[in-house]
C-alpha angles and dihedrals in degrees: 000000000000109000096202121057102250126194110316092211119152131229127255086249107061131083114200123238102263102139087142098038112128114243135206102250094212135021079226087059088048106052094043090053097054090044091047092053093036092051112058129123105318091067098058099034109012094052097051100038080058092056090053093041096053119040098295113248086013083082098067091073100061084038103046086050104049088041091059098021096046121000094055099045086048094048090045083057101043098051093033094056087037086058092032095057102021089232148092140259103292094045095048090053097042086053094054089057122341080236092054096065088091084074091065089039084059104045092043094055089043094063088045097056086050093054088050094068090020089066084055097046082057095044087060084058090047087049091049095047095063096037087053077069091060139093089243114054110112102209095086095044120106116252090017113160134219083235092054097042087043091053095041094055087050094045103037107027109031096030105240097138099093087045108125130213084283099046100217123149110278097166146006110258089222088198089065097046089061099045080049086058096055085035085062091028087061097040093055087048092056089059107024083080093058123235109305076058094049091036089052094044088055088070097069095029099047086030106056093045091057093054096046091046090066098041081045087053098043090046094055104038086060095053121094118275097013090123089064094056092044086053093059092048098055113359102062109061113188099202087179097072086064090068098017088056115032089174096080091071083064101048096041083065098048093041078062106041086057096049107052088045100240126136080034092088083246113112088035086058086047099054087044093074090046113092110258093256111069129130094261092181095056096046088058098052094047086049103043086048110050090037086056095038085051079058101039082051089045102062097047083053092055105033085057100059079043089069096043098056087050086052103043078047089042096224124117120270105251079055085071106091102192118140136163116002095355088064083073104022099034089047121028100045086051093049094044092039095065085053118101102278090004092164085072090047100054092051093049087058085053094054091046089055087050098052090041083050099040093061104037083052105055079038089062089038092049088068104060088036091059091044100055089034089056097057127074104240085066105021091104097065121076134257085247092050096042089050081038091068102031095055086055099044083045084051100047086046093048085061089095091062100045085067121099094268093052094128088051094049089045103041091051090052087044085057098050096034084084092061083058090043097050088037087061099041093053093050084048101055094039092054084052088047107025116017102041111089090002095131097053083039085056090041087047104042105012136258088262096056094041090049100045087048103054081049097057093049090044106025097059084050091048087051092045094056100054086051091045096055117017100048119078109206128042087010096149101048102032093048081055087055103057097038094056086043106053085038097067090033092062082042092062085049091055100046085048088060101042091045076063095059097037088058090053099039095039102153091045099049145055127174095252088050100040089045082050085051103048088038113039109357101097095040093044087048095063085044090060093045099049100045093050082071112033096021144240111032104183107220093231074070094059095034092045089058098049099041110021122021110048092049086045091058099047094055092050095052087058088046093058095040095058096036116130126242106246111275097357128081089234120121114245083226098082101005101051105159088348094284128182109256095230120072108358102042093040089055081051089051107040082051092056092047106040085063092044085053089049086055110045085046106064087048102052095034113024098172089076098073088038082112082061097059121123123268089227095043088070097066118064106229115232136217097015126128116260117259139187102293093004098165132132121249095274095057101257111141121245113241121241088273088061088254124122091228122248094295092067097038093058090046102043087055086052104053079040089055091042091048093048093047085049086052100053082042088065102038080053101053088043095054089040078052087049 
């Protein structure tokens, strides 16, 4: 019996238990449902502010690749083991090794430190919506400016107007703590109902914006100058920024990352409600699509506005200094606004952005909802209670953004968020790669061939890295060097090792078969196991998240993390915008590190997510065929016949007969309380 709790994978043949499970009622529901939460605002404003940002057209290479190389393949993971193993985040990774539930830890509390900041995003539109009713808003008015709109949306809705030079909070905008409140309000009704509810609501909210964005895009292509603005969208491509600014292969990633919804537990808690045997692949591509062609569509939307407000303030376009949340508010209701009844047309633009932010927020908050539902500490309360709390402990964190420096607060964790994304991503794609079948891939090779192995794939990019960027002559080649170096060099330790092997096992291996094992087999093993269930895996899948994504992430992370502030030899870690340390950068630290903490807890000290463990882990399955990493929760290997022998047998009714009596305890004491 193994002494250690190995993967608790399950094999192609059997079908957890999930009788009560929701379900999607429609492919149609499920698929609005994933776009809606994958679309929100950083498609409309965040895209095209990048592309500004970062030589115009130049930014569709990092993002076209990170979106093909990377986004999709994610995506393809995260719904595939949703449908594979009916569960979210925390329970799929805790499936793949007991010490590996701190990943889903991780991603889960990421999306709920976005929606933190995301509800409040959503309760500024609220806010603008109403005031767009007023005497005072600025955006119907003749002869209004972007600069005035964009002023006005920071003074007077956000708050900004009582800011000092240091920009740090002096009061509470009252306006915006209420809003805060329907914001979360909204967000707990669209998933107190369950899924067919929330299915059913994404109609309207991922519907109706599609719809807008095209009459918004029609709209701005026929006003004068927009050519100009499109031309600067598409038509100027500044090659330079890809070697100038490293940083925007991070953040192309990231960008990504954020807008297709993976690394958040979303799309993980989606597929979940799918049956098992839906077409993954196709989902993601559906999903990824449509979520890239909102913000292709976007962008044309915006940058031409862009050129009509150049136009209307006769400057040139790249004259027009709008970023961030004035490229949208500081743009579109001035454009909109000089059109016949423009007042109706700016608030339809308000309750666009509030359909585009609603679903994208219970989205981010579903995550983190199917995670905690599906455990069995919290397995008794509803759907409804658990949103329920989660929604008043969200509000009573969002607080810090409904001060007056709100947009500061938020702008500095949306920085750092993508640490924590990046850092996600990297630990997903390495459990896919690296950490499922590990242990039969030990007992098989050898700990000595596996290891070396892994440290000759991440410990030349590790090396790399510190060349590339901490010395200060001869970095990219010599960063090549050593990691090419150090790369082969882990190789001949690893043939060394499994030459060993191959001496004590002779009749079972051959180089080009023992070479397959220690490179692919896991990997291709839990392509194998889950395609035999959702479907066609492609193998540059399989072979994309062993040899190429996770090292292409890492490297990445530390390129984002010593990236440079424009113009200045600080680092952006620690001097993002300029910020005051406290208290702007320390909220952006304490972020990074409290899901590094998730993470590293759960691997050094596993007992402490046990009330995380699955309901169905805790029961050993019976009379199913033995698969790579069959093993119970506990760690107890399954027998040939699939079965865990009398022993654990004994011992899983047991823990079934103790968890039952604890449970008629409780209902006891509740209706006693009662």
């Amino acid at each position: 019996m193994s002494t250690e709790e190995p993967s608790t994978a399950v094999s192609s043949e059997e079908e957890p238990k999930k009788e009560g499970r929701e379900r999607w009622t429609s492919k149609t529901a499920f698929y609005f449902a994933a776009i809606g939460a994958a679309v929100g605002f950083g498609n409309v404003w965040r895209f095209p502010a990048l592309c500004a940002d970062y030589g115009g057209g130049a930014f569709f290479i990092p993002y076209l690749m990170a979106l093909f190389f990377i986004g999709i393949p994610l995506l393809i993971l995260e719904i595939s083991l949703g449908q594979y193993y009916q569960t979210g985040d925390v329970g799929v990774f805790g499936s793949f090794h007991y010490r590996y539930r701190g990943v889903g830890v991780s991603s889960v509390a990421c999306s709920f430190i976005v929606v933190t900041y995301y509800s409040v995003l959503i309760a500024w539109v609220i806010n603008a919506f109403f005031d767009s009713f007023g005497s005072e808003d600025p955006w119907a008015k003749e002869d209004v400016t972007g600069e005035e709109a964009a002023d006005y949306f920071k003074s007077n809705i956000i708050g900004m107007d009582t800011l000092g030079d240091d920009l740090r909070p002096t009061r509470m905008v009252g306006k915006n703590v209420g809003f805060s409140f329907v914001a979360w309000f909204l967000i707990w009704a669209c998933l107190a109902g369950g899924t067919k509810w929330t299915g059913r609501i994404t109609y309207f909210t991922m519907g109706l914006p599609i719809v807008l964005l095209f009459v918004f895009l029609i709209r701005a292509v026929t006003l004068e100058g927009a050519g100009d603005g499109i031309e600067q969208y598409i038509g100027i491509w500044d090659m330079s920024v890809l070697t100038d600014r490293p940083d925007v292969w991070s953040t192309a990633v990231s960008q990504i990352f954020f807008s297709i919804g993976v690394t958040f537990g979303i799309m993980t808690a989606f597929g979940s409600y799918n049956q098992r045997n839906e077409p993954a692949v196709l989902h993601s591509c559906v999903i990824a699509g449509a979520n890239s062609m909102f913000s292709f569509i976007s962008g044309f939307a915006v940058f031409a506005s862009l050129g009509h407000l150049a136009f209307i303030s006769e400057v040139e376009v790249t004259e027009l200094k709008f970023r961030g949340i004035s490229l949208v508010f500081g743009t579109w209701p001035v454009v909109f606004g000089t059109l016949p009844g423009g007042e109706h047309w700016v608030r339809l633009l308000f309750f666009d952005l509030f359909l585009l932010g609603i679903d994208s927020g219970f989205g981010l908050l579903e995550g983190s909802l199917t995670a905690a539902a599906d455990t069995v500490f919290l397995s008794k309360f509803s759907k409804a209670q658990l949103a329920g709390g989660m929604s008043i402990i969200g509000f009573l964190l969002s607080l810090i953004y409904c001060t007056d420096a709100g947009l500061i607060f938020l702008d500095a964790t949306d920085f750092y968020v993508n640490f924590i994304m990046l850092l996600v991503g990297f630990l997903e794609t390495f459990a896919a790669g690296w950490i499922f079948g590990i242990e039969d891939s030990i007992n098989e090779l050898g700990a000595g061939a596996v290891y070396s192995y892994m440290a000759a794939n991440f410990g030349s990019v590790a090396i790399a890295c510190a060349v590339w960027f901490g010395a200060n002559n001869f970095a990219t080649g010599g960063g090549f060097l050593a990691l090419f170096g150090f790369y082969f060099l882990g190789l001949g330790v690893t043939a060394f090792f499994l030459k060993k092997r191959m001496e004590e096992e002779p009749d079972k291996w051959t180089w080009k078969t023992i070479i397959y094992a220690v490179s692919f087999k896991n990997v291709m093993d839990l392509r194998e196991q889950l395609s035999s269930v959702i479907g066609f895996l492609p193998m540059t899948w399989a072979f994309l998240m062993k040899q190429v994504i996770p090292q292409i992430i890492l490297i990445l992370f530390v390129n984002l993390a010593q990236s440079k502030r424009p113009g200045s030899d600080e680092s952006l870690f620690g001097h993002y915008e300029g910020y005051e340390q406290w208290p702007f950068q320390i909220v952006g630290y304490l972020v990074v590190f409290f899901a590094c903490f998730l993470f590293l807890l759960g691997l050094a000290w596993p007992a402490a997510y046990e009330g995380l463990v699955l309901i169905d882990e805790k029961i050993v399955v019976m009379g199913q065929a033995g698969g790579v990493g069959d093993t119970t929760a506990d760690g107890k290997k399954l027998d040939d016949n699939g079965g865990g022998g009398e022993e654990e047998e004994e011992e899983a009714v047991k823990d079934i007969s103790v968890m039952e009596e604890t449970n008629e305890d409780t209902n006891k004491a509740e209706e006693a309380l009662a």
